[in-house]
N, C-alpha and C positions, 0 to 999 in steps of 0.2 A: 961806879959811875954816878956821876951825882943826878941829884932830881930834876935840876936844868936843865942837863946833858939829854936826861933820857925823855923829855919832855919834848925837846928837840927833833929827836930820834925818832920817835912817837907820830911827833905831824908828820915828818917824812916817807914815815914808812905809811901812814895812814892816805897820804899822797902816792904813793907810788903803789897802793893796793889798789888803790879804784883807777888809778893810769890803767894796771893790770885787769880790772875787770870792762874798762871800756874796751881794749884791745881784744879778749875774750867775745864779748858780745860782737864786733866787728868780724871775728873770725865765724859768727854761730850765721851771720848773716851772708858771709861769703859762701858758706856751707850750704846755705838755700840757693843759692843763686848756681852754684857749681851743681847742685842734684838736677836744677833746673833743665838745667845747660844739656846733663844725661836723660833726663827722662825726654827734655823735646829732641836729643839728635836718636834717640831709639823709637820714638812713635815716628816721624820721618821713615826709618828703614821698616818699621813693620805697615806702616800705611803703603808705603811702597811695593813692598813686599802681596801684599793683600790688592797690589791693583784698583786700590782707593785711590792713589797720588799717582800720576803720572809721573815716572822716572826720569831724572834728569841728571848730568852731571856736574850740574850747579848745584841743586839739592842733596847728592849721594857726597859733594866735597864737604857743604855746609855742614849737615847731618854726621860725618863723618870728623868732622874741627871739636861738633860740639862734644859728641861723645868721646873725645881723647884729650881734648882740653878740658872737661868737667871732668873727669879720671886725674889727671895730673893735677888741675887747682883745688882738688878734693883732699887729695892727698896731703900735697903739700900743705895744703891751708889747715889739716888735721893733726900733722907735725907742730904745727907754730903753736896751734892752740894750748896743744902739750905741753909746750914750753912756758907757754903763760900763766898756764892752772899752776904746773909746778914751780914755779916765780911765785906766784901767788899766795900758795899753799907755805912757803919758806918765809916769806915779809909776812903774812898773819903770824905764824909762829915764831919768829923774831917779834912782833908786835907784842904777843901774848906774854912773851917772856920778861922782856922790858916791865911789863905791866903789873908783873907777878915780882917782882926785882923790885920793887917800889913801894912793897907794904905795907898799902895804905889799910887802912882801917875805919873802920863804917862808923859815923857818927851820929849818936841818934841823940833826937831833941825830946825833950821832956812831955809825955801825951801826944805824942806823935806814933803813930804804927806805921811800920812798913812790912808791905804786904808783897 
């Protein structure tokens, strides 16, 4: 592949890794909001429970939506993430490889140290 080619290849893949890490982050914040979602429909049933909260069958449906839909977008959302680390983890290592395929070579200037 030539040097153009993989220079190419390179911004693309260097674009489509941080696509992959915003996606990532997106799902770490879904992930908060879905724990959320469990932890307030189970303090509802234990405040209930504890005859702190008055009982209601407004509250026992709510309470009961949140803890089975934070279970399922928990889930799910824990699937996709998978998917995107390992997307992720494959374009860096394509990157890597590209990168290593190109042999470049360190150029040093005269009285110059690199450190």
């Amino acid at each position: 592949m030539s040097d153009e080619l993989s220079h190419s290849e390179i911004a693309r893949l260097e674009d489509r890794i941080e696509e992959l890490r915003q996606s990532i982050s997106r799902c770490d914040k879904i992930a908060v909001a879905a724990q959320v979602a469990i932890a307030g429909g189970a303090l509802w049933f234990a405040l209930a429970l504890l005859t702190i909260l008055a009982f209601s069958a407004t509250g026992f449906a709510g309470a009961m939506a949140a803890l089975l839909g934070g279970f399922v977008l928990l889930g799910s959302n824990r699937t996709t993430r998978d998917e995107y680390a390992a997307a992720l983890a494959a374009a860096e290592d394509r990157r890597r490889a590209l990168i290593d395929a190109m042999q470049m070579q360190l150029v040093e200037e005269p009285g110059v140290t690199v450190h």
